[in-house]
N, C-alpha and C positions, 0 to 999 in steps of 0.2 A: 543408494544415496541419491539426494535431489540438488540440482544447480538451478540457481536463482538468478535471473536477468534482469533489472529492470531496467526500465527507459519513458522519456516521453516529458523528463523536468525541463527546467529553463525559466525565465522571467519574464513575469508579466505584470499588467498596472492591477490596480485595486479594482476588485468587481469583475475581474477577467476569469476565465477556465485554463482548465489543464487536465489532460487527462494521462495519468498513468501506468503503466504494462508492466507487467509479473510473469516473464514467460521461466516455466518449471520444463527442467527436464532430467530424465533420470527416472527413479520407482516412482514416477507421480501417482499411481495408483494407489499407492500404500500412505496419500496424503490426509489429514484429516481436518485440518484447519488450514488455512491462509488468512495471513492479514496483512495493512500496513500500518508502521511505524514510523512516527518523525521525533527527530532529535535537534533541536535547536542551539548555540553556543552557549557552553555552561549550562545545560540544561540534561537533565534526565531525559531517557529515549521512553516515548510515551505512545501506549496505542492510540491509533485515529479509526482502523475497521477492520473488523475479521469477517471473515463466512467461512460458514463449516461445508463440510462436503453435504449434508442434507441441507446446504444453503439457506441456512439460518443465519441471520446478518447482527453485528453490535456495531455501534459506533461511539466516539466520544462525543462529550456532550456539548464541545465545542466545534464539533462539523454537520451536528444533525440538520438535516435542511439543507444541506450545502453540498456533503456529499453523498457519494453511493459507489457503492463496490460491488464487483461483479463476475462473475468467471465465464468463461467459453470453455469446456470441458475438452471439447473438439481440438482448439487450440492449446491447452495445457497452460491458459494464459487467465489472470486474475489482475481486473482493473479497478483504479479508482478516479471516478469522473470527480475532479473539484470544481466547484463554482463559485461564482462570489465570492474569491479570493483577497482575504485579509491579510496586511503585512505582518500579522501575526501568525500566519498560515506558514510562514518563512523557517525553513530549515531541511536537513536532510531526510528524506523521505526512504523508508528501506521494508521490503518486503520479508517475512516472516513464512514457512512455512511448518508446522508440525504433523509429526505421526508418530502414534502408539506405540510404531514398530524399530523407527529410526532415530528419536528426539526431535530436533528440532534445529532448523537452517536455515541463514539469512543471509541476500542480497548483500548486491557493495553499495546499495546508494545511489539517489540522485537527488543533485541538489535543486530545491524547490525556491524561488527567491520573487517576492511580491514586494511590489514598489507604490510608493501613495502617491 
């Protein structure tokens, strides 16, 4: 089984960065995707960016440009740089990870909060 850490949220103005951390520990070997997900109040948990273990990247179509996801294999850690952050960007942010062999497990969250 895999544990999921993240960290790195907090508040910031409009047009600011944040960057995000997804530290995996446990079978990380037997991972095949990671991504992240934010959930907004009253709102459905919606994907923002995955990459697969041959590091092949998606994002939604509302952070292309803005962000980028990333992993250090070395560290068992999977980031997402945000930029130009919108107060729509505003909600809990939670890491996702899947395997073939295990299903699939996610972080507790950190809240992401943009101010205008």
């Amino acid at each position: 089984q895999v544990q999921l850490v993240e960290s790195g949220g907090g508040l910031v103005q409009a047009g600011g960065s944040l960057r995000l951390s997804c530290a995996a520990s446990g079978s990380i070997f037997r991972i095949n995707v990671m991504g992240w997900y934010h959930q907004a109040p009253g709102k459905q948990r919606e994907l923002v960016a995955l990459i697969t273990s041959g590091e092949s990247t998606k994002y939604a179509d509302s952070v292309k440009g803005r962000f980028i996801i990333s992993r250090d294999n070395a560290k068992n850690t999977v980031y997402l740089q945000m930029n130009s952050l919108k107060p729509e960007d505003t909600a809990v942010y939670y890491c996702q990870a899947i395997s073939a062999d295990w299903g699939t497990v996610w972080g507790q969250g950190t809240q992401v909060t943009v101010s205008s």
